[in-house]
N, C-alpha and C positions, 0 to 999 in steps of 0.2 A: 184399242184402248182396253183395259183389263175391266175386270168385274171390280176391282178395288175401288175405282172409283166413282164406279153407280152408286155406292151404295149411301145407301142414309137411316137416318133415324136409327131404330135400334142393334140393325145390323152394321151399321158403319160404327156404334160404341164398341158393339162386341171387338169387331177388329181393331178399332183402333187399341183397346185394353190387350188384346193379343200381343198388339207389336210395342205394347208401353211395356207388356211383360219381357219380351226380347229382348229390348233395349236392359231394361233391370240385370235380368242377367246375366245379358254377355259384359255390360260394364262390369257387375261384381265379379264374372270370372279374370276378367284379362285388365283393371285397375287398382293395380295396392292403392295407391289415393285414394280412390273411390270408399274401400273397402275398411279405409284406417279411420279415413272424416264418419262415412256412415256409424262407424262402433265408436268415434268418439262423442257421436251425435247424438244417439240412444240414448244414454246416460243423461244428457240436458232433456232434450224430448220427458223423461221419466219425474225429472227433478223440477220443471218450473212450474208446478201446480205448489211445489212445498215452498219455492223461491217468490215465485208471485204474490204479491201482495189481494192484487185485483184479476179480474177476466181479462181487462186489456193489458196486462203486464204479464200475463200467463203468454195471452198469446203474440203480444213481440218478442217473447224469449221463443217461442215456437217457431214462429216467422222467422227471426235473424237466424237460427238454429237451420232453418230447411233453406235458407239462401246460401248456405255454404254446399250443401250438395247441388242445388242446382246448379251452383256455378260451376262446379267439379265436372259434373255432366255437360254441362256447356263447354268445359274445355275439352271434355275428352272428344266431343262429337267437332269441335275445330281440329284436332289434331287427327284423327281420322280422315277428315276430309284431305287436311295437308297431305298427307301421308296416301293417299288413295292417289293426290293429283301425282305426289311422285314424292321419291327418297332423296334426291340430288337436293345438298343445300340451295336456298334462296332465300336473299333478305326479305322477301315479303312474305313466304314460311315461314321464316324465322321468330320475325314482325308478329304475326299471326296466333303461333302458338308463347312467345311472351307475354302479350296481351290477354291469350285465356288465361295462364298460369297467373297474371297480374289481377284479375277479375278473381282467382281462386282468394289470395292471398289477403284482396280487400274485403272479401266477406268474410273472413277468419279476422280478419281486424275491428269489423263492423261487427259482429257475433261478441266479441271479448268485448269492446265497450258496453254493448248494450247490456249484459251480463252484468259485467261491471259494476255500470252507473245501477240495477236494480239492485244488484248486490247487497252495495252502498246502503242505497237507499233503505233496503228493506232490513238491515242487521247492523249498521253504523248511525247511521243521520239519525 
């Protein structure tokens, strides 16, 4: 068994912040998605303190805003795996990485509504 997972407390944060950095960057090297959602996200990140009305409307535009990369990241770490078990099509690969892209597309859905309706709210109503 490796030293990795003896460890705890503050040397197991350290590592773990190690391998959350690895992850960040090999995603942004080898995912245009990743890379297109992230610089589309910044700009929202930046703007819902001016779009918020309130703290908790600041931070659901924050939230629906960071659920679109996680899901991004959840897809790409499905399709890795697919892609690791093997490259030969199969409907349950196939199955597999539809579902994460389907998971990307609802939080880009869920992100415009919630925008949306505070938009609304906050410069219309």
């Amino acid at each position: 068994m490796s030293n990795e997972w003896k460890k705890s407390g503050p040397s197991r944060l350290v590592s773990a912040t190690k391998n959350s950095a690895k992850g960040l960057k090999s995603i942004y090297a080898t995912e245009a998605a990743f890379r297109q959602e992230l610089w589309g996200c910044i700009p929202l990140f930046i703007a819902a303190p001016w779009v918020g009305e309130t703290a908790a409307s600041v931070a659901l535009l924050w939230i629906v805003t960071a659920i679109i990369l996680l899901a991004e990241i959840l897809n790409s770490a499905i399709e890795a795996v697919v892609d690791r078990v093997g490259l030969e099509f199969h409907d349950l690969s196939g199955k597999a990485k539809d579902l994460g892209s389907l998971a990307v597309m609802l939080s880009l859905v869920l992100a415009a509504a919630v925008w949306g309706i505070v938009l609304l709210d906050r410069f219309v109503l």
